[in-house]
DSSP file (Angstrom, degrees, kcal/mol; ACC not computed):
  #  RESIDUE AA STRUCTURE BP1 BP2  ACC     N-H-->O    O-->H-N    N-H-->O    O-->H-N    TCO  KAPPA ALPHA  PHI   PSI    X-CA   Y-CA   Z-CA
    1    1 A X     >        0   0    0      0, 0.0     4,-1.6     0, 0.0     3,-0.4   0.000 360.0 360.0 360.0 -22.6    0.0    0.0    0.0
    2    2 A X  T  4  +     0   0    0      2,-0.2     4,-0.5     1,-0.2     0, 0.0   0.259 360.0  58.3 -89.3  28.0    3.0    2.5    0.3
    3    3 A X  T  > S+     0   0    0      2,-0.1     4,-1.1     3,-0.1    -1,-0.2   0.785 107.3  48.2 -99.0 -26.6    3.6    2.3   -3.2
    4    4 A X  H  > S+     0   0    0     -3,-0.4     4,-0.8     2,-0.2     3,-0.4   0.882 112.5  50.3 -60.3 -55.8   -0.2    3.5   -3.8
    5    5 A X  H >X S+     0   0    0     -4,-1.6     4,-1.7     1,-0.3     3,-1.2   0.931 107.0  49.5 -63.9 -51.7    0.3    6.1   -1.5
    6    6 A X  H 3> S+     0   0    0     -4,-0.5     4,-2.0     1,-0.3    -1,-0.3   0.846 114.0  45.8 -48.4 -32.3    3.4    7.5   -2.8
    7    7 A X  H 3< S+     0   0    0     -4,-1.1    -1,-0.3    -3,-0.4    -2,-0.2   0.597 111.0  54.3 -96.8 -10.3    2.2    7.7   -6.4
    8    8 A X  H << S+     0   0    0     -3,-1.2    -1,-0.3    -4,-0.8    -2,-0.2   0.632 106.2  47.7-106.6 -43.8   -0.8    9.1   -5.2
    9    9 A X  H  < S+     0   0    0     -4,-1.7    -2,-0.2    -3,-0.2    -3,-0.2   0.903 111.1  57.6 -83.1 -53.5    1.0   12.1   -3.3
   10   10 A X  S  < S+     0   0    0     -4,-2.0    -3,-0.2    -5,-0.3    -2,-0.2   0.860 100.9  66.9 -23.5 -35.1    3.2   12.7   -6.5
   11   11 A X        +     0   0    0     -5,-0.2     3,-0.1    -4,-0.2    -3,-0.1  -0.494  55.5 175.5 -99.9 160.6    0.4   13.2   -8.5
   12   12 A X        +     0   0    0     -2,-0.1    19,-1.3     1,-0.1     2,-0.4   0.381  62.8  65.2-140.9  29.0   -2.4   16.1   -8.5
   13   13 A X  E     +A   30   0A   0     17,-0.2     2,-0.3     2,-0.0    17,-0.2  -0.940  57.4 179.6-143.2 158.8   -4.6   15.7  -11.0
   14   14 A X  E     -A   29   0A   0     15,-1.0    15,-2.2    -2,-0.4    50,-0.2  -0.904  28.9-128.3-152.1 119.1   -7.5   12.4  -11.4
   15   15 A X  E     -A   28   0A   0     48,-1.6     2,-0.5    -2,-0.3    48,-0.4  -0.332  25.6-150.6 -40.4 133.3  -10.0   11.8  -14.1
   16   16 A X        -     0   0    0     11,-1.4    11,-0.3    46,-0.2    46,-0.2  -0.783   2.7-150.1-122.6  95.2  -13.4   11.2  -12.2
   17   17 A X  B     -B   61   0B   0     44,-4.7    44,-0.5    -2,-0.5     2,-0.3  -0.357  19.1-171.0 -73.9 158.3  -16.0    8.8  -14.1
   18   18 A X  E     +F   25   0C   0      7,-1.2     7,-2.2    42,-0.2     2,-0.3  -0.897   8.2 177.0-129.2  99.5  -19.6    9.6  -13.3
   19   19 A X  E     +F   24   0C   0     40,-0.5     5,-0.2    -2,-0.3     2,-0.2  -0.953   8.4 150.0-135.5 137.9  -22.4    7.9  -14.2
   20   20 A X  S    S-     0   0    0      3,-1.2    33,-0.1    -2,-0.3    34,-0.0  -0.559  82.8  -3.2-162.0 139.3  -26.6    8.1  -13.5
   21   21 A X  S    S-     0   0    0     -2,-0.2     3,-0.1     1,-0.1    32,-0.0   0.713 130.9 -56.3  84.7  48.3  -29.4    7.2  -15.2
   22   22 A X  S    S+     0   0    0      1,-0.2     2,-0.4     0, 0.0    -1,-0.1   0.917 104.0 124.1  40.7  58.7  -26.7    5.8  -18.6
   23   23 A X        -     0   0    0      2,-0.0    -3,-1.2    -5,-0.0     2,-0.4  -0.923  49.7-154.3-137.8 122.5  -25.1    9.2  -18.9
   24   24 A X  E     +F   19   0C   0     -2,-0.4     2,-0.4    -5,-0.2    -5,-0.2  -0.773  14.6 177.1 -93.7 134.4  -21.5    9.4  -18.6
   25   25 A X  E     -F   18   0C   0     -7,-2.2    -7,-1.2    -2,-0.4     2,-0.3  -0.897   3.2-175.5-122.7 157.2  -19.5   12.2  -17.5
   26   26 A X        +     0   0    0     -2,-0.4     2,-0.3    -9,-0.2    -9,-0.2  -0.995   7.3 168.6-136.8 152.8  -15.9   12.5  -17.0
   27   27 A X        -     0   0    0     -2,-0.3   -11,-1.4   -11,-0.3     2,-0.8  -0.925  28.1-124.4-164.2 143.9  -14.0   15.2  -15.8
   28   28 A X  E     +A   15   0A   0     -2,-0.3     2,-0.3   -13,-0.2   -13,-0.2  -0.733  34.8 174.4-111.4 123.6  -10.3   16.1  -14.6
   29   29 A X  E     -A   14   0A   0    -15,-2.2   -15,-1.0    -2,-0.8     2,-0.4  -0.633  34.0 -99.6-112.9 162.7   -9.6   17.7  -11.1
   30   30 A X  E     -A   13   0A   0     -2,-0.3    13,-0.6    13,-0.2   -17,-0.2  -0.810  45.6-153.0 -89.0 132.4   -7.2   18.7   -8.7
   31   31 A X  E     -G   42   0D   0    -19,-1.3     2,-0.3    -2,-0.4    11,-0.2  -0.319  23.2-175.4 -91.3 155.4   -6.5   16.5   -6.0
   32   32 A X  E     -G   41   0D   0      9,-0.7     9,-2.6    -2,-0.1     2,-0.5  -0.880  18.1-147.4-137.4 138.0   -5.2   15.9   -2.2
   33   33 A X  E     -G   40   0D   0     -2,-0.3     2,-0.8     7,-0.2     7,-0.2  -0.873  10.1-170.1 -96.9 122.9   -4.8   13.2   -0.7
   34   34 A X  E   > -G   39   0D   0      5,-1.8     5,-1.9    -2,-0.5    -2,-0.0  -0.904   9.9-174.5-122.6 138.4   -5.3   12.8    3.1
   35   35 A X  T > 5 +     0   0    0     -2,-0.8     3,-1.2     1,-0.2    -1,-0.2   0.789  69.4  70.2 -94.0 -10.2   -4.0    9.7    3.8
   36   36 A X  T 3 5S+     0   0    0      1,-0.4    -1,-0.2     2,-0.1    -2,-0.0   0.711 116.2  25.0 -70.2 -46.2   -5.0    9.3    7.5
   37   37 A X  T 3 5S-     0   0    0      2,-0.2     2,-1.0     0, 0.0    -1,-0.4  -0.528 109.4-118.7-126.7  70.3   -9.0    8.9    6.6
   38   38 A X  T < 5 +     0   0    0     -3,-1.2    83,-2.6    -5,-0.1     2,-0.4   0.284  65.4 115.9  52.8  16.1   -8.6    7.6    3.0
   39   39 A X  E   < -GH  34 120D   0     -5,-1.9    -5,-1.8    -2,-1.0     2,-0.5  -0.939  56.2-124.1-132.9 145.9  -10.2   10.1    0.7
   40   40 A X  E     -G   33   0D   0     79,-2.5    79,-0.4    -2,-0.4    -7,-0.2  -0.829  20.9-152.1 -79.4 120.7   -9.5   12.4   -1.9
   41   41 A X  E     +G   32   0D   0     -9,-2.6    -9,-0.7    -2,-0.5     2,-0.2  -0.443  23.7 157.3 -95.7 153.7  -10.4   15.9   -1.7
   42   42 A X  E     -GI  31 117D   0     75,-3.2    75,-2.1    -2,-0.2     2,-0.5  -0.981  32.2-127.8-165.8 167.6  -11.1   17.9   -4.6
   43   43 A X  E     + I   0 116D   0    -13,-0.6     2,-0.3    -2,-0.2   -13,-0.2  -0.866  38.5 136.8-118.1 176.4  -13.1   21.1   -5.2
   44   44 A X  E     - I   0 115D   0     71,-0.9    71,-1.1    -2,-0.5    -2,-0.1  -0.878  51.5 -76.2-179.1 166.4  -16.2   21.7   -8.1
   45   45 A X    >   -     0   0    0     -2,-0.3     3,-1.9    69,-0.2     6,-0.3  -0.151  21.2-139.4 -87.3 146.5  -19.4   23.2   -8.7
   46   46 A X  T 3  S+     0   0    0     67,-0.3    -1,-0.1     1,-0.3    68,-0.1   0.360 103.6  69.3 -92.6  21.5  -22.4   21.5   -7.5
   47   47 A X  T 3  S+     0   0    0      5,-0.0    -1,-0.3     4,-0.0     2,-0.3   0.404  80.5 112.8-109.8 -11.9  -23.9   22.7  -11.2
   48   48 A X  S <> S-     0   0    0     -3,-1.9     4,-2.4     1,-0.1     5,-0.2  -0.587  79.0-129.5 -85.7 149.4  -21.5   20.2  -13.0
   49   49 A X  H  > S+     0   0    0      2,-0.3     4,-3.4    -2,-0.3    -1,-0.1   0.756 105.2  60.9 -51.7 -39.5  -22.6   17.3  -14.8
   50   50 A X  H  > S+     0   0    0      1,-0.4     4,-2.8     2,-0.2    -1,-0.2   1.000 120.3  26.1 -65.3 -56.7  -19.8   15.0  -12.6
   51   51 A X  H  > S+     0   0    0     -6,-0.3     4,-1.4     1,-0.3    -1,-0.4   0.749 109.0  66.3 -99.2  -3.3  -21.4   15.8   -9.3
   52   52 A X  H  X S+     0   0    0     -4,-2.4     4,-2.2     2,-0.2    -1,-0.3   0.938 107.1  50.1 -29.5 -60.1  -24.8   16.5  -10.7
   53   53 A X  H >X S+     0   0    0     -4,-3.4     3,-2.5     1,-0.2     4,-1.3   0.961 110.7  49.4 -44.7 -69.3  -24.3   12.3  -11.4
   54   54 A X  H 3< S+     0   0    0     -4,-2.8    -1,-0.2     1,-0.3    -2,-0.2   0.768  97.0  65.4 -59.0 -36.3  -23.1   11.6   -7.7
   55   55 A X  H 3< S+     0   0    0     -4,-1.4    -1,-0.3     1,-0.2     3,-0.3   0.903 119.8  25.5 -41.2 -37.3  -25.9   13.4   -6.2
   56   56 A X  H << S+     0   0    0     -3,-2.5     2,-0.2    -4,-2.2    -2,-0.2   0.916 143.8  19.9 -74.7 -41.2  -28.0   10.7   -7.7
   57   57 A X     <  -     0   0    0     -4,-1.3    -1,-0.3    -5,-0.2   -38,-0.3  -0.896  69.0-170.9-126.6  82.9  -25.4    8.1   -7.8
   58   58 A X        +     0   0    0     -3,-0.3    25,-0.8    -2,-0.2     2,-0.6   0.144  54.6  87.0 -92.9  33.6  -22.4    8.6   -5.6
   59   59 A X  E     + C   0  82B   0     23,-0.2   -40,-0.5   -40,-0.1     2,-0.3  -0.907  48.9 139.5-118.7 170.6  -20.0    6.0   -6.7
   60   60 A X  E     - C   0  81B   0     21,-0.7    21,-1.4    -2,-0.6     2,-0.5  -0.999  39.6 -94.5 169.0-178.0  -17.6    6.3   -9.3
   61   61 A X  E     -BC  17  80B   0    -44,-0.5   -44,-4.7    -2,-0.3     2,-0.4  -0.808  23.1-167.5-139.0 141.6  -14.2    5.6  -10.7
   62   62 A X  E     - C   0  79B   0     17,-2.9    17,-1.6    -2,-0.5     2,-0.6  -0.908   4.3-158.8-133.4 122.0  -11.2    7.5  -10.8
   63   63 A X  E     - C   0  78B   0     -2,-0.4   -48,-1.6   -48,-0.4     2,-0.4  -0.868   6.3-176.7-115.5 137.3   -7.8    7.2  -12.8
   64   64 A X  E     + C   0  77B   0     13,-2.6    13,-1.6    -2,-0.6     2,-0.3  -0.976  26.8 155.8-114.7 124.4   -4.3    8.7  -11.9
   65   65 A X  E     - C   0  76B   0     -2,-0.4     2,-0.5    11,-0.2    11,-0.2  -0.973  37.6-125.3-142.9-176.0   -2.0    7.9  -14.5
   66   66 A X        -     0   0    0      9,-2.4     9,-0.3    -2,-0.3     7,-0.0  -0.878  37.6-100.9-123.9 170.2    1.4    9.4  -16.0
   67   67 A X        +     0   0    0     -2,-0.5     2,-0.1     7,-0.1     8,-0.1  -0.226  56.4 155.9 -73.5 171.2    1.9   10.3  -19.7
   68   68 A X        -     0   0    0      6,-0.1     7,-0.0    -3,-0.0    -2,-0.0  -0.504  39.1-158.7 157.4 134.3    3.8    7.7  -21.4
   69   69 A X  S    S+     0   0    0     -2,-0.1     2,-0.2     5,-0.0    -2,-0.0   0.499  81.8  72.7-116.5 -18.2    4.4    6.0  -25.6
   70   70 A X  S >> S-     0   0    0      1,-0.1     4,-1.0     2,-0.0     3,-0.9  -0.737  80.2-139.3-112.1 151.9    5.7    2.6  -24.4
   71   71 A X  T 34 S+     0   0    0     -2,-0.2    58,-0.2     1,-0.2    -1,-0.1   0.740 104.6  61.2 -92.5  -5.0    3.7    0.1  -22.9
   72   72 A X  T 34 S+     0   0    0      1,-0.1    -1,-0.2    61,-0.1    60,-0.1   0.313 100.3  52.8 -70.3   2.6    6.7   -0.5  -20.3
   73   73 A X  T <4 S+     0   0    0     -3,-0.9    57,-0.3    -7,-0.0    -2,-0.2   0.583  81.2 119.2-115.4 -40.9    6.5    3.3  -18.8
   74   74 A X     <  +     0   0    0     -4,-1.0    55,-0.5    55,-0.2    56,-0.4  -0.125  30.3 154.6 -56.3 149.1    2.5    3.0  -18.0
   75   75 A X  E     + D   0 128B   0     -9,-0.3    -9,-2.4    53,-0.2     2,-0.2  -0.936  10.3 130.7-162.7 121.9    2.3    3.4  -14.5
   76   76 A X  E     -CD  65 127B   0     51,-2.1    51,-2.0    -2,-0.3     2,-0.4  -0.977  46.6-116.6 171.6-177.5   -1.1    4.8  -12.9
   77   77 A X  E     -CD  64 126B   0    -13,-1.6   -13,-2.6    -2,-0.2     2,-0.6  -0.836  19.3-163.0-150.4 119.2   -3.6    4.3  -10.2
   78   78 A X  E     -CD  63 125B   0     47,-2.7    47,-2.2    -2,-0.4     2,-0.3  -0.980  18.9-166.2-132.2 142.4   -7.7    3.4  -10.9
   79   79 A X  E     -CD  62 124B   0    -17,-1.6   -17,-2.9    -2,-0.6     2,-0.5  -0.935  23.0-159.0-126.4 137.6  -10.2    3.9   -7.9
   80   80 A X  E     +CD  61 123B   0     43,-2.2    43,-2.0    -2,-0.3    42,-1.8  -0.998  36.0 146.0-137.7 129.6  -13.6    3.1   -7.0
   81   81 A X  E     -C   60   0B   0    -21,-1.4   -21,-0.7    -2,-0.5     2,-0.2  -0.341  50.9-110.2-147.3-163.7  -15.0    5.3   -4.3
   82   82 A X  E     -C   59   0B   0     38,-0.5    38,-1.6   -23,-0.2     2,-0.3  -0.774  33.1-147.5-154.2 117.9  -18.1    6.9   -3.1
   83   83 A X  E     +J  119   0D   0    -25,-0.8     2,-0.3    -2,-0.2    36,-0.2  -0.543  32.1 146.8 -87.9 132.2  -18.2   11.2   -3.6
   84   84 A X  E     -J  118   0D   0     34,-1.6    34,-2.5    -2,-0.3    -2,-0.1  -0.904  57.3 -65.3-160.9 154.1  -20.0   13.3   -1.1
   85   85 A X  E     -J  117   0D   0     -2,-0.3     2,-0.4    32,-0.2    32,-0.3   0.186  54.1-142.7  -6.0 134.7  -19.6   17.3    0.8
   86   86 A X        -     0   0    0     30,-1.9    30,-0.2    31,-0.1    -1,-0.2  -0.908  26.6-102.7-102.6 147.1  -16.4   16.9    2.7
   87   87 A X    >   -     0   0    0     -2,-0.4     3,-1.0     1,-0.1     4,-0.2  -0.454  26.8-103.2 -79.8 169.5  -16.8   18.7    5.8
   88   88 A X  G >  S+     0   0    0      1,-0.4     3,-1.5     2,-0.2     4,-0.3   0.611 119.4  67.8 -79.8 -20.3  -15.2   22.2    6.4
   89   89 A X  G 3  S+     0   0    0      1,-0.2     4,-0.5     2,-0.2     3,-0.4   0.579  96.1  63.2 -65.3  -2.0  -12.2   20.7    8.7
   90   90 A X  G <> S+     0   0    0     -3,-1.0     4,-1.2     1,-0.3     3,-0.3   0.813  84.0  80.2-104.2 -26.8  -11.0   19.0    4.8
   91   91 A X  H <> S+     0   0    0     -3,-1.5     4,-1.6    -4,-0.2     3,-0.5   0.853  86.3  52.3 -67.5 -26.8  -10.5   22.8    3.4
   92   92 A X  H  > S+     0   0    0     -3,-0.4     4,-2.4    -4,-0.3    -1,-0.2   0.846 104.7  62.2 -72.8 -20.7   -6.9   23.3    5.1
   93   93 A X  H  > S+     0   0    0     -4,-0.5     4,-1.2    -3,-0.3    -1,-0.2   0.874 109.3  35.8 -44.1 -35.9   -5.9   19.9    3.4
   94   94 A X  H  X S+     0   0    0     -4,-1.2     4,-1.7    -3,-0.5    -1,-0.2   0.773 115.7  57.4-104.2 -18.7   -6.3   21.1    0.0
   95   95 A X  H >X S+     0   0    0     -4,-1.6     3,-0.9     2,-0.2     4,-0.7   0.967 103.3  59.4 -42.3 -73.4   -5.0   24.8    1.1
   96   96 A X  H >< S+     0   0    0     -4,-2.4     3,-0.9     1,-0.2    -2,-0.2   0.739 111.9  32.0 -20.9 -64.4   -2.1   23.0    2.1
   97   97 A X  H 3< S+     0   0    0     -4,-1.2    -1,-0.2     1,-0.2    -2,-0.2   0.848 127.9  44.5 -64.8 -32.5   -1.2   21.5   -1.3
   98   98 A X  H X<  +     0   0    0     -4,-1.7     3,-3.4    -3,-0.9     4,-0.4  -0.303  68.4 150.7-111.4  31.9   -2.4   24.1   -2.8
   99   99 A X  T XX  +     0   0    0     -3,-0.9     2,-1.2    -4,-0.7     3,-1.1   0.875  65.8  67.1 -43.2 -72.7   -1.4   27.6   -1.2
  100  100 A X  H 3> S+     0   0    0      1,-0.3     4,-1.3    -3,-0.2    -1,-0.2   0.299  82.2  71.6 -56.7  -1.2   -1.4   29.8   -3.8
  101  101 A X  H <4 S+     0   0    0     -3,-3.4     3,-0.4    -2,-1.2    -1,-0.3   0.949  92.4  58.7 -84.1 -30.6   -5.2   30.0   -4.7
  102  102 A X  H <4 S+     0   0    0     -3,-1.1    -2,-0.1    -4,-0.4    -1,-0.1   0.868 112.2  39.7 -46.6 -42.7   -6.1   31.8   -1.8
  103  103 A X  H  < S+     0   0    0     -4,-0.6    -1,-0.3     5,-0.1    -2,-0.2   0.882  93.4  89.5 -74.3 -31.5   -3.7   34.6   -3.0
  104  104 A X  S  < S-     0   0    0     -4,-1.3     5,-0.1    -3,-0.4     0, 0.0  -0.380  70.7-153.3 -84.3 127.8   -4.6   34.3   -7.0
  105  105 A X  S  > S+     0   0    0      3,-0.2     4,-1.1     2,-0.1    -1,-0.2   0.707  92.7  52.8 -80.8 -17.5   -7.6   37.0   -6.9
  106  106 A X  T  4 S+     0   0    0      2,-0.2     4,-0.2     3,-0.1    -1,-0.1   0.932 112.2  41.6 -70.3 -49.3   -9.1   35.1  -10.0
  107  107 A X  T  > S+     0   0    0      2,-0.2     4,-1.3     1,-0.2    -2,-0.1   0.631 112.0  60.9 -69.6 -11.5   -9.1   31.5   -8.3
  108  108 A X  H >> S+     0   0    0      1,-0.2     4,-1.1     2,-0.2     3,-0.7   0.952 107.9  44.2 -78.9 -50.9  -10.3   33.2   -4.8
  109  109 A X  H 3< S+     0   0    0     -4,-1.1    -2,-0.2     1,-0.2    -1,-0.2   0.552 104.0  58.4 -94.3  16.9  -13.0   34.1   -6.5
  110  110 A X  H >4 S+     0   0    0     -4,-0.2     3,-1.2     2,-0.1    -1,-0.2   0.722  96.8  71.4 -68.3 -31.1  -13.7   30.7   -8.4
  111  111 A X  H X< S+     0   0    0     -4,-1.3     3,-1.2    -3,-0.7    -2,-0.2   0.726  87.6  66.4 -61.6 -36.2  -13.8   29.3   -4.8
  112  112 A X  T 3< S+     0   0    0     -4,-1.1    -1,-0.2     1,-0.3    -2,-0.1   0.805  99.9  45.7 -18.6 -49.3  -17.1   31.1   -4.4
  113  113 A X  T <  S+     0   0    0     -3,-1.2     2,-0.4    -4,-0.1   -67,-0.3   0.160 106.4  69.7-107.2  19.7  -18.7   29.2   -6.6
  114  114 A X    <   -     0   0    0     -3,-1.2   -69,-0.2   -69,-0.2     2,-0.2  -0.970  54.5-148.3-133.9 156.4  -17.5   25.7   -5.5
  115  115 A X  E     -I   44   0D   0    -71,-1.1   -71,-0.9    -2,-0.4     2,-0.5  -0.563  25.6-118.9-112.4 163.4  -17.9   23.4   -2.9
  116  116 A X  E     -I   43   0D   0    -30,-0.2   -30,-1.9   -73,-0.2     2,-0.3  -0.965  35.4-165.0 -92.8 129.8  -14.8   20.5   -1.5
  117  117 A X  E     -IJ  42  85D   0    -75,-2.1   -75,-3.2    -2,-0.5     2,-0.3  -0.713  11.5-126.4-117.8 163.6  -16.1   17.3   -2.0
  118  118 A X  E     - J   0  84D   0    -34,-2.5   -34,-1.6    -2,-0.3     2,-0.4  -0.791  12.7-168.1-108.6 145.1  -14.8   13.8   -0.5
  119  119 A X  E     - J   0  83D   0    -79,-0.4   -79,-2.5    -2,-0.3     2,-0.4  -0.865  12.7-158.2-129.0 115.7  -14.0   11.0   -2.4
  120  120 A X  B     -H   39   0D   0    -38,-1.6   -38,-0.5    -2,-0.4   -81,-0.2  -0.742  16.2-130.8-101.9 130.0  -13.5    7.8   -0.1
  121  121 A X        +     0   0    0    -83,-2.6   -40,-0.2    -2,-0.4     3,-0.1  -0.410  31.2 169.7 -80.9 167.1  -11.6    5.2   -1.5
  122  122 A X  S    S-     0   0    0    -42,-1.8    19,-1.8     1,-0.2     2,-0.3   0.166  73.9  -5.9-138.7 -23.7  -13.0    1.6   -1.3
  123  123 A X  E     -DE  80 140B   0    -43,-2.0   -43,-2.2    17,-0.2     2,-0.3  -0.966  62.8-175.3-168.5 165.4  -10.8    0.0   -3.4
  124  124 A X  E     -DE  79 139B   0     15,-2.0    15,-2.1    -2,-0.3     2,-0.3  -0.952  12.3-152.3-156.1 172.4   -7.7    0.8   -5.9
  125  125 A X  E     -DE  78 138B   0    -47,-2.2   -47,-2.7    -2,-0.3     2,-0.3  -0.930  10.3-149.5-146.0 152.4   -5.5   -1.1   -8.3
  126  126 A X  E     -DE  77 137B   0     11,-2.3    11,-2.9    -2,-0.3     2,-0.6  -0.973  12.2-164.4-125.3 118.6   -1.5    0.1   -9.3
  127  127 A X  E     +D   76   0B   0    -51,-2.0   -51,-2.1    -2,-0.3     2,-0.2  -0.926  13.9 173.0-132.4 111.8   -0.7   -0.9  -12.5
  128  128 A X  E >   -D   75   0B   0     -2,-0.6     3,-3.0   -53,-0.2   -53,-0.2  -0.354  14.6-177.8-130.9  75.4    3.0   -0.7  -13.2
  129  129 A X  G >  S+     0   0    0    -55,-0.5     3,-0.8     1,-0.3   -55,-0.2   0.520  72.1  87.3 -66.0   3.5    3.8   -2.1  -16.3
  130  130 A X  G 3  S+     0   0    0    -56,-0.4    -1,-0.3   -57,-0.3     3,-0.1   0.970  88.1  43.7 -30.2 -68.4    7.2   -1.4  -15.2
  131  131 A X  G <  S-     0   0    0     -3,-3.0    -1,-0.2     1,-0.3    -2,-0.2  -0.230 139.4 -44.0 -91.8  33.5    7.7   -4.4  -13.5
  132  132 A X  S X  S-     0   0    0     -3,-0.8     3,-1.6     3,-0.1     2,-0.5  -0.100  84.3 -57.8 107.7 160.2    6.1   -6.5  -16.3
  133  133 A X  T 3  S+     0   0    0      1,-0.3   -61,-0.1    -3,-0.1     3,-0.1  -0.628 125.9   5.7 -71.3 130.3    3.0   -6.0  -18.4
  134  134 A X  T 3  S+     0   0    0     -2,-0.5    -1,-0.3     1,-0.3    -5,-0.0   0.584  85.7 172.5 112.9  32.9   -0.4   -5.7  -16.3
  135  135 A X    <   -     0   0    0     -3,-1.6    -1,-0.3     1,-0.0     2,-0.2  -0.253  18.7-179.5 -39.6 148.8    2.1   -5.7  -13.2
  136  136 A X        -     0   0    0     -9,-0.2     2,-0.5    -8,-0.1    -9,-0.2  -0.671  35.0-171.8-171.1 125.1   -0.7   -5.0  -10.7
  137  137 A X  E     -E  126   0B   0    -11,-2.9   -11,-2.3    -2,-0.2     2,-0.3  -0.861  21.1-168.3 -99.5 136.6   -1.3   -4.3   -6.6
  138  138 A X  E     -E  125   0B   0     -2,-0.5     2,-0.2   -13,-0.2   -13,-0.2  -0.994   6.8-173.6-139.7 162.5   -5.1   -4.1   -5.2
  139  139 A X  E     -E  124   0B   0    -15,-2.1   -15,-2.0    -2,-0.3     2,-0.3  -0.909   6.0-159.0-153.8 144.3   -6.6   -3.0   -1.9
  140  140 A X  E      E  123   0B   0     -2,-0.2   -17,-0.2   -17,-0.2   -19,-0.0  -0.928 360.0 360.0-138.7 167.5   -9.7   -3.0   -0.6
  141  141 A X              0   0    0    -19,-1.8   -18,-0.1    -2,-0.3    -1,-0.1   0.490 360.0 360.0-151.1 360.0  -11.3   -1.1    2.1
């Protein structure tokens, strides 16, 4: 599991699959991870399609990966979770990684309009075709 975690604090950005009533959304957000309670924070408008889906439906699937031409270089990180309101304690986590919106006067006031949501993992796969093709660790929770 601390190979998941490291690759997981490296990274900051995750595709988020969506799904309800057979309409798929996807969308890519900026991340934190707090590894302590398991979840990924992230923040977006409760007007978007992604979390429009979760209200209805809140599980969904999530990929970390790095860029990469050869099929020995993939390496990345797919998640199945359940998204809901993180509570207000969650907003100095994503400060943390992320000092510099507060000060940006355009992204302070994008934070208006958006909420932090939780995404708590339940289960993940590491796919590190490094260490052979479909190399793979999973966790469940």
């Amino acid at each position: 599991m601390e190979r998941v975690k490291k690759f997981i604090n490296e990274h900051n950005t995750l595709t988020l699959a969506t799904s309800n009533n057979g309409k798929p959304a996807a969308a890519a957000v900026f991340y934190t991870y707090v590894t302590g309670d398991n979840i990924l924070l992230f923040v977006s408008s409760k007007k978007s399609e992604h979390i429009i889906n979760c209200n209805e439906q809140p599980n969904c699937a999530v990929t970390i990966q790095e860029d990469g031409l050869e099929w020995n270089v993939i390496k990345g990180i797919q998640l199945k979770g359940e998204i809901g309101l993180a509570e207000e304690k969650y907003w100095n986590h994503y400060f943390e990684k992320y000092p510099y919106i507060k000060d940006d006067k355009e992204l302070a006031t994008a934070l208006e309009k958006v909420s932090l949501y939780k995404l708590k993992i339940k289960w993940v796969r590491l796919i590190d075709n490094s260490k052979g093709f479909g190399n793979r660790e999973e966790y469940k929770f």
